[in-house]
C-alpha positions as CSV (number, residue, x, y, z in Angstrom):
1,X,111.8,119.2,62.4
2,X,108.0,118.5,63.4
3,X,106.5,116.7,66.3
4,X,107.7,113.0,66.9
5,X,105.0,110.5,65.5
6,X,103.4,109.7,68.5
7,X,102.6,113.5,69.5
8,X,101.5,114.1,66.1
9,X,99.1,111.1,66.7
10,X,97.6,112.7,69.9
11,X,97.3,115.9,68.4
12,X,95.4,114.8,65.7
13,X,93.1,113.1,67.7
14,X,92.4,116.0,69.3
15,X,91.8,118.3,66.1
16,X,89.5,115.3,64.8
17,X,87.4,115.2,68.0
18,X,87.1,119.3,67.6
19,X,84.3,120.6,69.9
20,X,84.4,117.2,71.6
21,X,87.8,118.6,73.3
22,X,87.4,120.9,76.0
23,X,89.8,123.3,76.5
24,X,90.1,123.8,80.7
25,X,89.8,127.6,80.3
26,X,86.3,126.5,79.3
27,X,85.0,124.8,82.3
28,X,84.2,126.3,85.9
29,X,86.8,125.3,88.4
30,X,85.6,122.0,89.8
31,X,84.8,120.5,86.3
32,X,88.1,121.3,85.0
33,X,89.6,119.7,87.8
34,X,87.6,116.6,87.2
35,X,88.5,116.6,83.4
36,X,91.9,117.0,84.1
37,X,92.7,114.3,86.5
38,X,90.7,111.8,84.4
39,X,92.6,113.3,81.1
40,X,96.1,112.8,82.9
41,X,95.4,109.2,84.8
42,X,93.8,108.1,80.9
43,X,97.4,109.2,79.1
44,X,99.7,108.9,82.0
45,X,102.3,105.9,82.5
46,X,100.5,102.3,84.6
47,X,101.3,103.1,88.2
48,X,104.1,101.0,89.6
49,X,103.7,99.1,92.6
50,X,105.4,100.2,95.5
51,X,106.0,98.6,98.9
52,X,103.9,101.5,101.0
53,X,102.4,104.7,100.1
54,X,101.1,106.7,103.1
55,X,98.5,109.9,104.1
56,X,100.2,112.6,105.6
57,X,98.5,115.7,106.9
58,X,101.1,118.7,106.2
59,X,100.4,121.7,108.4
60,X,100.3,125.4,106.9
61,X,101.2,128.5,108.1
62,X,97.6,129.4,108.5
63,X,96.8,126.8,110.6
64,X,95.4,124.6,107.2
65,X,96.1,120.9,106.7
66,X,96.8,119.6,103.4
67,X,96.7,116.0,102.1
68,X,100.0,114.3,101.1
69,X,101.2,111.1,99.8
70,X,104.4,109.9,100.7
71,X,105.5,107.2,98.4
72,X,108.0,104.5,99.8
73,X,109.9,102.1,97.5
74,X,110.6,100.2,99.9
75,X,109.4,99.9,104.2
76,X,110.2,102.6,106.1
77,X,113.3,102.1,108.1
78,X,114.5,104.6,110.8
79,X,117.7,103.2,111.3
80,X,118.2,103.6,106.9
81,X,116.2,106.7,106.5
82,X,115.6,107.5,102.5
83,X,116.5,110.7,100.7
84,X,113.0,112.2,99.4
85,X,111.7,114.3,96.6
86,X,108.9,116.8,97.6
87,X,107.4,116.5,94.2
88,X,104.3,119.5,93.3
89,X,102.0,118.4,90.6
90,X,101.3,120.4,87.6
91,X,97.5,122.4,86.6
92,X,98.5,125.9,86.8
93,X,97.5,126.3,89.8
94,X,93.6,125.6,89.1
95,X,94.0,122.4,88.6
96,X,95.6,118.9,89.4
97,X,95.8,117.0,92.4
98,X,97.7,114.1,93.8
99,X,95.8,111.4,91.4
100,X,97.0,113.7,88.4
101,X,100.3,112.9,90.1
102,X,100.2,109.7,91.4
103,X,101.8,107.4,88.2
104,X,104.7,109.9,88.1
105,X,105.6,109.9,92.0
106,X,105.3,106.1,91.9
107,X,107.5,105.7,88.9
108,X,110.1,108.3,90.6
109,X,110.1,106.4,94.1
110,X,110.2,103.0,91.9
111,X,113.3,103.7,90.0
112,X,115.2,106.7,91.9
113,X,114.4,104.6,95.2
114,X,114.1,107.0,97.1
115,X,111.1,108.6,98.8
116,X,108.2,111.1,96.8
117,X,106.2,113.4,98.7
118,X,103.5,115.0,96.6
119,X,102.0,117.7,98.0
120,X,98.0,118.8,97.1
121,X,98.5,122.8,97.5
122,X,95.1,124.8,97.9
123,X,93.9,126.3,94.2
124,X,92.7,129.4,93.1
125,X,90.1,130.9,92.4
126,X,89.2,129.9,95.6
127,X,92.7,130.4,97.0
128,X,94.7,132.8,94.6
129,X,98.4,133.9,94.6
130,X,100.2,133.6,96.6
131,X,98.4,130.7,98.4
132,X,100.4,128.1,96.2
133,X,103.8,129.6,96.8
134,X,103.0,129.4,100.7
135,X,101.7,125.8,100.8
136,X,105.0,124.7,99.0
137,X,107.3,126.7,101.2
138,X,105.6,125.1,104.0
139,X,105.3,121.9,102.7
140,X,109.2,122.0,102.3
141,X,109.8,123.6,105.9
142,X,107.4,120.8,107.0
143,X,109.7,117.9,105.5
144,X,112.4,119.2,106.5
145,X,111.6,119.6,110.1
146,X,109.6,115.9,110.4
147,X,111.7,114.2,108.4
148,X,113.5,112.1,110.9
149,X,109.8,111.0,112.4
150,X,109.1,110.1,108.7
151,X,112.0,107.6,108.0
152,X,113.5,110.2,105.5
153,X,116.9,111.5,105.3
154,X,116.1,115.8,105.9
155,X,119.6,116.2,105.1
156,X,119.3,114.4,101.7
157,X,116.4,116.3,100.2
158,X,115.4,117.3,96.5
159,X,112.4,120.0,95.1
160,X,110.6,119.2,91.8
161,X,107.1,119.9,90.3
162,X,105.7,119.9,86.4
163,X,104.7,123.2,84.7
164,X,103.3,125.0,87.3
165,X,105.0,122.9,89.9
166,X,108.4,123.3,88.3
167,X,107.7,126.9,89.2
168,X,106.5,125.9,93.0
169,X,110.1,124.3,92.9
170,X,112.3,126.7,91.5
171,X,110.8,129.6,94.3
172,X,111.5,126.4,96.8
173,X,114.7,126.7,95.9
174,X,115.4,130.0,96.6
175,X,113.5,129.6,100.0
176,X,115.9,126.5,100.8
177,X,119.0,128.7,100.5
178,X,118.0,131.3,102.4
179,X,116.4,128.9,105.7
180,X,119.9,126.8,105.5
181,X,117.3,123.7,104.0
182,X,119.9,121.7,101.9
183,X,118.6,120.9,98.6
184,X,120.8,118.2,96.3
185,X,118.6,119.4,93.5
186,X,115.4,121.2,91.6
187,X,114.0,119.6,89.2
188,X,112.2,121.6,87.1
189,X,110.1,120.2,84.3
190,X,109.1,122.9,81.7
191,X,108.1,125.3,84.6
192,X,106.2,128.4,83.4
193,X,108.9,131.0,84.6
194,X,107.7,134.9,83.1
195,X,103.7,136.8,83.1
196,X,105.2,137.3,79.1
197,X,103.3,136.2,76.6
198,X,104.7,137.7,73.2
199,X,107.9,135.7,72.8
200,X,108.5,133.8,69.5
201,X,108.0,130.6,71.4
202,X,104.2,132.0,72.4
203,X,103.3,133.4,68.6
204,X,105.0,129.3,67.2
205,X,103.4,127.5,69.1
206,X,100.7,129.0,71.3
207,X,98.5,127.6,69.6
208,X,97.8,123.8,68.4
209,X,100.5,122.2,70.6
210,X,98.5,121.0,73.3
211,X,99.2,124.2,75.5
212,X,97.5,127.1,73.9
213,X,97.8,130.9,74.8
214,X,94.0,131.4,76.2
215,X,94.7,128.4,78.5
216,X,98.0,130.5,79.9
217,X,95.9,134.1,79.9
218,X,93.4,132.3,82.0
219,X,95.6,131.0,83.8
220,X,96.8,134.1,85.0
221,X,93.4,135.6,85.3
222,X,92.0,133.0,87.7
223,X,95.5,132.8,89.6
224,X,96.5,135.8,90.0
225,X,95.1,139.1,92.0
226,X,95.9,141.5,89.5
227,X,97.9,143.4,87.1
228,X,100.6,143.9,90.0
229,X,101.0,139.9,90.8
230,X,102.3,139.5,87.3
231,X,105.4,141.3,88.3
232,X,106.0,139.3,91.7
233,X,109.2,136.9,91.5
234,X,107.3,134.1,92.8
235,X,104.8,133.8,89.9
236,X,107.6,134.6,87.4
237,X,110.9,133.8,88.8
238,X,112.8,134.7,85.1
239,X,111.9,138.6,85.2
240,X,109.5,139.3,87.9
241,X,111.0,142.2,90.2
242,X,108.3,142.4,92.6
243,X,110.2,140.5,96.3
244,X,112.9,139.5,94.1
245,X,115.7,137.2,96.0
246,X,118.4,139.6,96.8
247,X,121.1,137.3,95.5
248,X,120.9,134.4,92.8
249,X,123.8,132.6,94.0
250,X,124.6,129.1,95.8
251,X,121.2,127.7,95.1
252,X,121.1,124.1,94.4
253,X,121.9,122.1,91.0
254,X,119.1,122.4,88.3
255,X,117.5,120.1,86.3
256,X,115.7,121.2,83.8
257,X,113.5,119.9,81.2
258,X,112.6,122.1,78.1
259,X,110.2,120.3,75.1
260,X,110.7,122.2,71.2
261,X,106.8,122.9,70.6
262,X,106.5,124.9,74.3
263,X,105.4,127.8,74.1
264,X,107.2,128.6,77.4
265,X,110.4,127.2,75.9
266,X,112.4,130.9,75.7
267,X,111.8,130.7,79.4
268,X,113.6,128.0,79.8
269,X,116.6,128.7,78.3
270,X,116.5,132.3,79.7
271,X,116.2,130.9,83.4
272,X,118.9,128.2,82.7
273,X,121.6,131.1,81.7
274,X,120.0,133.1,84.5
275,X,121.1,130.4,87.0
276,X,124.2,130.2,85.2
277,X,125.8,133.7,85.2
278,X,125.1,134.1,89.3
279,X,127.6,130.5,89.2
280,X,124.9,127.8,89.9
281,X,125.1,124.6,88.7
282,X,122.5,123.7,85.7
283,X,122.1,120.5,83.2
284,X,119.1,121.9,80.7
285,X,117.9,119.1,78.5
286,X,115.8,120.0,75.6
287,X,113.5,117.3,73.9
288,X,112.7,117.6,70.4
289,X,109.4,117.0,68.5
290,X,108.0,117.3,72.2
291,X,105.1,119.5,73.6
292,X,104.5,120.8,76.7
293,X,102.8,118.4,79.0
294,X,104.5,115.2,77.4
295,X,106.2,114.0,80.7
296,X,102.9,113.1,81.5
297,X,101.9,111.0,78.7
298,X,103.9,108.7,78.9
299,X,100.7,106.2,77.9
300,X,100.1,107.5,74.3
301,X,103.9,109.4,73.9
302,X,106.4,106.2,74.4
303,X,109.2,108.2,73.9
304,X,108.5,110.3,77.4
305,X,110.0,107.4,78.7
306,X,113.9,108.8,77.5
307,X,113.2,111.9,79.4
308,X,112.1,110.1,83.2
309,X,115.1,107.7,83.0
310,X,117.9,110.9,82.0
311,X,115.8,112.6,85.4
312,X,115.4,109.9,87.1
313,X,119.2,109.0,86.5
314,X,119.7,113.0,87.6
315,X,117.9,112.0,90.8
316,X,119.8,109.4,91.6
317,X,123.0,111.4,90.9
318,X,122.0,114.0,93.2
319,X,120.8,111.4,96.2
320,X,124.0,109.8,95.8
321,X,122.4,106.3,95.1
322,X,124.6,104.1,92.6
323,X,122.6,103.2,89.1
């Protein structure tokens, strides 16, 4: 099988426009950031309309504030506090930001109805590993602990991201367990999950599917420290051994989306039997003729739109609200 029609389209497009297309391994760091939030806000889905979305200031271990969105479906009510999804945007970990972020978060609070808090974690190079990991673990301690002063349910909580987010998530998960921060689910959208980059996956379709193997090597290279990082569990949850979780067991249920032409998409099944064989509860759904990125673009690939209703309807599942 080969790419659905409507990625074939876009990747066309892109081949045609040749030098015209920037790859962000190309740019310095702020001009990748401002390509990539105009490239995802130009394919991404029409933001839905909400009935409040609201600043936050989320309040680090360091003593940093980050900027949040929390985005309401319907007015905050104390007495009916929702059940929220602290959602972390994707970029690899260079770039993205809550505008990349902002269609999908509207168009989970819109038909999940419940509560999206997106979450703009500090980037590297200016702030390397594990910066990221330690804004999300906060970010999560933080909405669990203010929940209540929020108008949000902290016993009815769910962890989620894209790509690099996905991974911010899955370590979230991990970190919920072990605090005693319940967690009805991770949802984890083609999260990069291993430093590897030699599988078949990687040598298929590293190269021409949207994600390309010198965009993940640089990556790593602006992300990480060094050599050593590449090891740590919390940059590659699948194999790192470097502060690996003790224990793999009673985390919460998994959601995870895998797409054919990923070049992470070995990963995905590896982490989903991973979860599996230490008895955790996991629904992997694999899209074909997809590519990685294509949750995103849902404005020029229609058929995204199959994969946000089976999560959102996973969502809803986990929070417990009727379809």
């Amino acid at each position: 099988m080969s790419v659905i029609p409507s990625v074939k389209r876009f990747l066309d497009r892109r081949a045609a426009a040749g030098a015209a297309v920037t790859g962000i391994n190309q740019l310095d760091p702020r001009t990748a950031r401002d390509y990539f939030d105009f490239n995802m806000q130009l394919g991404s889905i029409p933001a839905r309309q909400l009935e409040d979305v609201e600043a936050v200031r989320i309040g680090m271990r360091d003593g940093a504030q980050l900027n949040g969105r929390i985005y309401y479906p319907r007015q905050p009510c104390w007495a009916d506090p929702l059940p929220a999804l602290l959602y972390f945007h994707s970029g690899g970990y260079v770039v993205g930001s809550l505008a990349s972020a902002d269609s999908i978060c509207r168009m989970f609070a819109a038909d999940t109805q419940c509560a999206v808090v997106s979450v703009d974690y500090r980037l590297a190079p200016e702030h390397k590993f594990p910066y990221a990991v330690n804004d999300a673990i906060d970010a999560l301690s933080w909405l669990h602990r203010e929940a209540g002063s929020l108008a949000l349910d902290g016993e009815r909580l769910a962890v989620g991201g894209e790509s690099s987010g996905a991974t911010l998530a899955a370590v979230c998960a991990v970190h919920a367990r072990d605090a005693g921060i319940p967690l009805a689910l991770q949802m984890l959208i083609y999260p990069a999950l291993s430093a590897r980059t030699d599988t078949q996956a990687h040598h298929r379709y590293g190269e021409g599917y949207f994600l390309t193997l010198p965009v993940i090597q640089w990556i790593q290279e602006t992300y990480l420290t060094g050599e050593d990082d590449t090891h740590d569990w919390r940059f590659a949850p699948l194999d790192g051994h470097r502060n690996a979780p003790s224990s793999w067991t009673d985390l919460a249920p998994a959601w995870l989306v895998s797409a054919e032409y990923d070049p992470l998409q070995e990963e995905h099944a590896g982490y989903a039997a991973r979860l599996r064989s230490h008895g955790n509860q996991v629904e992997i759904r694999f899209y074909p003729g997809m590519i990685h990125g294509f949750f995103s673009m849902g404005g020029l690939i229609p058929e995204a739109a199959v994969a946000h209703r089976e999560t959102v309807g996973a969502l809803r599942e986990a929070f417990g609200i009727p379809a």
